[in-house]
C-alpha positions in Angstrom: -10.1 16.3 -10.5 -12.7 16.0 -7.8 -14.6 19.2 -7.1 -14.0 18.4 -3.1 -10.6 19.4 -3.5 -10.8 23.0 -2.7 -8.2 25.9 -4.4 -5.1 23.5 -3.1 -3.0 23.2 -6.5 -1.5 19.4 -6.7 1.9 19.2 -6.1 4.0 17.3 -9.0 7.7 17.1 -7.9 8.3 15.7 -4.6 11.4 15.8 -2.2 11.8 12.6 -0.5 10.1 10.4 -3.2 10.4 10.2 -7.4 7.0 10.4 -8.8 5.9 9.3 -12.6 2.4 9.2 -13.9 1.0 7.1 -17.0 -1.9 5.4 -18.2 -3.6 5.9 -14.7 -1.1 4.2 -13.0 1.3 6.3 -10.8 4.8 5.0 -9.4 6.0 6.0 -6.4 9.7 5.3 -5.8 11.5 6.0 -2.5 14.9 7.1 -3.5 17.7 7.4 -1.0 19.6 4.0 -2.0 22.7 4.9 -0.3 20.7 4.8 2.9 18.6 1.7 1.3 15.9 3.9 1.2 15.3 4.4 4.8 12.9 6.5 5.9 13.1 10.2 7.4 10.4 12.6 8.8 10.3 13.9 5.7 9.9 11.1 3.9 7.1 10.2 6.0 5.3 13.1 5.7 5.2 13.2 1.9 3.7 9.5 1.5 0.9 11.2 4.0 0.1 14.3 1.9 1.0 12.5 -1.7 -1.5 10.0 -0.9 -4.3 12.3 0.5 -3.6 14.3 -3.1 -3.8 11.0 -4.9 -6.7 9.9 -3.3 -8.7 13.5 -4.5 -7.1 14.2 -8.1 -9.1 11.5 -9.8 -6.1 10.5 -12.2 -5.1 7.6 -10.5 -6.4 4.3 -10.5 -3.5 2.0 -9.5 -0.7 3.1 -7.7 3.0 1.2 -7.6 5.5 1.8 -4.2 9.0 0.6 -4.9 12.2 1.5 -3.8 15.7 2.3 -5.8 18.8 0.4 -5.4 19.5 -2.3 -4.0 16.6 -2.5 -1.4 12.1 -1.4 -1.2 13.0 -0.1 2.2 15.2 -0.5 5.5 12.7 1.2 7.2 13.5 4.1 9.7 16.6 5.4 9.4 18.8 5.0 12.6 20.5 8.4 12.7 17.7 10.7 11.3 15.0 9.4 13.2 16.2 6.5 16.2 18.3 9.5 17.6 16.0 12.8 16.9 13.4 10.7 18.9 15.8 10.4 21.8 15.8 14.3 22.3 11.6 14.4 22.2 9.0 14.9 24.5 6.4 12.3 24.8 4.0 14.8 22.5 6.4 15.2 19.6 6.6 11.3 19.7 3.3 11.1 19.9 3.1 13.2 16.9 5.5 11.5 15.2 4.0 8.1 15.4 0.6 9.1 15.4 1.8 10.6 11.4 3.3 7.0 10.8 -0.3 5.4 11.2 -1.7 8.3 9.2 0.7 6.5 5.8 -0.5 3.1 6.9 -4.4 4.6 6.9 -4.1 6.2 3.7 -2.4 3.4 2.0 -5.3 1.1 2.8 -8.1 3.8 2.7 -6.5 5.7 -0.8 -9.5 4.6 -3.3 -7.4 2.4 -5.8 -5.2 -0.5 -6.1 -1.8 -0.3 -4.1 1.3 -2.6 -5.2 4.6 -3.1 -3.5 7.6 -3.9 -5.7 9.5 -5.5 -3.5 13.1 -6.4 -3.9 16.0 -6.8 -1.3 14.7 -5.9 2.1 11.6 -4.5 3.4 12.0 -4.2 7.1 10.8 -2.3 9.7 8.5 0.5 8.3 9.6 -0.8 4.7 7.9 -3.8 5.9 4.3 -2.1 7.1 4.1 0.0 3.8 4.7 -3.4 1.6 2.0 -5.1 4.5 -0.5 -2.4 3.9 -0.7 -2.2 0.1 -2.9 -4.7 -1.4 -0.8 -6.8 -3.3 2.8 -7.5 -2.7 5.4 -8.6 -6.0 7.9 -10.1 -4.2 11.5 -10.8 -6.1 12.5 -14.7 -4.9 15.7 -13.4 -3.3 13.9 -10.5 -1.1 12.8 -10.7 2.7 10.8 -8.8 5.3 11.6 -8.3 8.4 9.2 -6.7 11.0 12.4 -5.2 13.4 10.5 -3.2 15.6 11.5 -5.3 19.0 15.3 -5.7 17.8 15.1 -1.5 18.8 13.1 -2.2 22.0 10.0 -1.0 20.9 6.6 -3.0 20.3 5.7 -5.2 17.2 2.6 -3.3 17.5 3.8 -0.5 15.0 2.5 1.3 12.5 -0.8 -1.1 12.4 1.4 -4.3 12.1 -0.8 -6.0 14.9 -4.0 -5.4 13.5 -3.0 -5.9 9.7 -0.1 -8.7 9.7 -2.7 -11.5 11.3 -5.6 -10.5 9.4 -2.8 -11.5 6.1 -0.9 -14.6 7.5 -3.0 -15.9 10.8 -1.8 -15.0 14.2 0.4 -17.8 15.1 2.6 -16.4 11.6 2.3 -12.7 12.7 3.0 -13.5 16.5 6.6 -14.9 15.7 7.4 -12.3 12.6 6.2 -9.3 15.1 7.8 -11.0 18.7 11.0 -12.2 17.6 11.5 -9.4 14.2 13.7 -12.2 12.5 13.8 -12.0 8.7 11.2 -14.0 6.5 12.6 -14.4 2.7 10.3 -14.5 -0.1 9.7 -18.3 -0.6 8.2 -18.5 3.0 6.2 -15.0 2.9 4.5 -16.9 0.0 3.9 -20.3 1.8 2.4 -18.3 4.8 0.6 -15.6 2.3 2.2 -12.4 3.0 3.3 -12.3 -0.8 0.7 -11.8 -4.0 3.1 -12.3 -6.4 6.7 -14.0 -6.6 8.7 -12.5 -9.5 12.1 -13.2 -10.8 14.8 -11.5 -9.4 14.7 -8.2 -10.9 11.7 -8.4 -12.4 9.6 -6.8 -9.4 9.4 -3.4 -11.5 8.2 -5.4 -14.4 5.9 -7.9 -13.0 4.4 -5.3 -10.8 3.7 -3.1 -14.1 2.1 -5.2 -15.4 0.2 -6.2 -12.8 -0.8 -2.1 -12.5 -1.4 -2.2 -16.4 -4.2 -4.8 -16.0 -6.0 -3.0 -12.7 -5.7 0.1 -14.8 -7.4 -1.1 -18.0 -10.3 -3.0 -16.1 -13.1 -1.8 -14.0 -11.9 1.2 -11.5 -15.2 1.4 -9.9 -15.5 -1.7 -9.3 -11.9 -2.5 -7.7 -12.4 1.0 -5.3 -15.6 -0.6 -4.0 -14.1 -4.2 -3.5 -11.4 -2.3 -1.4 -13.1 0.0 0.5 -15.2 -3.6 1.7 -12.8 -5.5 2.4 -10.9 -2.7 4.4 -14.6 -2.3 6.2 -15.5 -5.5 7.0 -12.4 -7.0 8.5 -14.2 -6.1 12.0 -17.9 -6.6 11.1 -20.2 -9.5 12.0 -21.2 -11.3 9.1 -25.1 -9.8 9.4 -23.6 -6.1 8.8 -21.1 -7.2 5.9 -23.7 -8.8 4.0 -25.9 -5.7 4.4 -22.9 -3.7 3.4 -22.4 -5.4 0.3 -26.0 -5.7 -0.5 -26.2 -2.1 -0.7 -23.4 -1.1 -2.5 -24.5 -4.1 -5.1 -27.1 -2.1 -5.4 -25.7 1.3 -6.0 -22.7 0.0 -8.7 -25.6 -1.6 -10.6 -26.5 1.6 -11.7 -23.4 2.5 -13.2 -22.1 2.9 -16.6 -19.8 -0.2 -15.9 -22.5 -2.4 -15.0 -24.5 -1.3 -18.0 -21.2 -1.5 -20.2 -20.7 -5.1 -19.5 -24.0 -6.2 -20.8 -23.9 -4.5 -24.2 -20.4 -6.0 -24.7 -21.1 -9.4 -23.5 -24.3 -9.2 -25.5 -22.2 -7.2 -28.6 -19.7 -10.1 -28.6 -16.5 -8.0 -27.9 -14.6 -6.4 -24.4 -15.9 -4.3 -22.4 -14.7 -0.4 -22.3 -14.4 0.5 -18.6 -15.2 4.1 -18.1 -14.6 3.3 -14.2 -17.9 5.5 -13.4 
């Protein structure tokens, strides 16, 4: 556990989401799958705090997001959030959305490996979380769907704007964010919104294994190649190669780096420590 924590105890059972821990890799399901997992405030606001904890405890080095049932995630749910936001005042929306952003932030500033197991529909805010992880197992069947103009509301959600073109090019995320009409799996790969196409029912799987692999290799090593490329998608190419000369620099003076050469040199694997 990192010693920045502070007294806060970590919190193990959550309400709105199904956690499991093993190995180093954590799996976060969403479990309403009568509602196909749609999201509520609640829900919401425990993907903020369980990723802040995750991000502090030090157990986790790859984390999985999938969904039960028959769907990842419809994305807001109509009743429980569409019409509570009706009755608000421009500050508790504010509030609301500026909490949204806050998942979206975490999931691409959390300091390890995110996967989305994706099968059915991700759309809306299902969509985003799947977006903002960094590597999407897609089941050949499933589509996304970025539905935020089909409620009268702007593409521009969540972070969609800044992250969906920076994955698939703008022309791609200027019709999938405009015109919010589904994209299934087969074309999400084509245009590179999907990591991984699995078998149908075989997200779970494929993304486990996926996790198993991050997990067993070297943890430093994959934090620091996130944090980058999550800090120099707006740099100039003079300050990114100055960003990466420096932390070269610093993770050659770790037990990993030093770990690699007495097993390349001893002739067997490397043991990761991830420090």
């Amino acid at each position: 556990m990192s010693p920045m924590r502070g007294s806060a105890t970590i919190t193990e059972e959550w309400r709105h989401l199904r956690l499991e821990r093993a190995g180093g890799v954590t799996t976060v399901t969403l479990d309403r799958p009568d509602r196909l997992n749609a999201l509520t405030f609640g829900a919401y606001a425990d993907l903020r705090d369980l990723l802040a904890e995750l991000a502090q405890d030090g157990r986790t080095r790859v984390l999985v997001l999938g969904g039960e049932g028959r769907g990842f995630c419809s994305g807001g749910d109509v009743d429980e959030i569409i019409g509570a936001t009706l009755a608000m005042g421009v500050g508790e929306l504010l509030d609301f959305n500026r909490m949204t952003g806050q998942v979206v932030r975490a999931l691409r500033e959390c300091p390890f490996p995110v996967i989305a197991a994706v099968h059915g529909v991700a759309a809306g805010a299902g969509a985003v979380l799947a977006l903002a992880s960094d590597f999407r197992v897609v089941e050949r069947s499933a589509r996304f769907a970025f539905l935020f103009t089909k409620v009268g509301l702007a593409g521009a959600d969540m972070g969609a704007a800044y992250l969906l073109p920076r994955v698939v090019g703008l022309g791609h995320a200027t019709r999938l964010l405009m015109l919010g009409e589904p994209v299934y799996a087969a074309e999400a790969e084509r245009i590179g919104l999907v990591s991984e196409l699995a078998e149908d029912g075989e997200a779970g799987r494929s993304a486990a294994a996926l996790a198993r692999r991050l997990a067993d290799g070297p943890a430093l090593a994959y934090r620091q190649t996130k944090a980058l490329l999550t800090a120099e998608l707006d740099m100039p190419l003079g300050a990114a190669v100055e960003m990466d000369a420096a932390a070269q620099a610093l993770l050659m003076t770790s037990a990993d780096y030093a770990e690699f050469h007495a097993a390349f040199t001893g002739k067997r694997p490397p043991k990761w420590e991830g420090r």
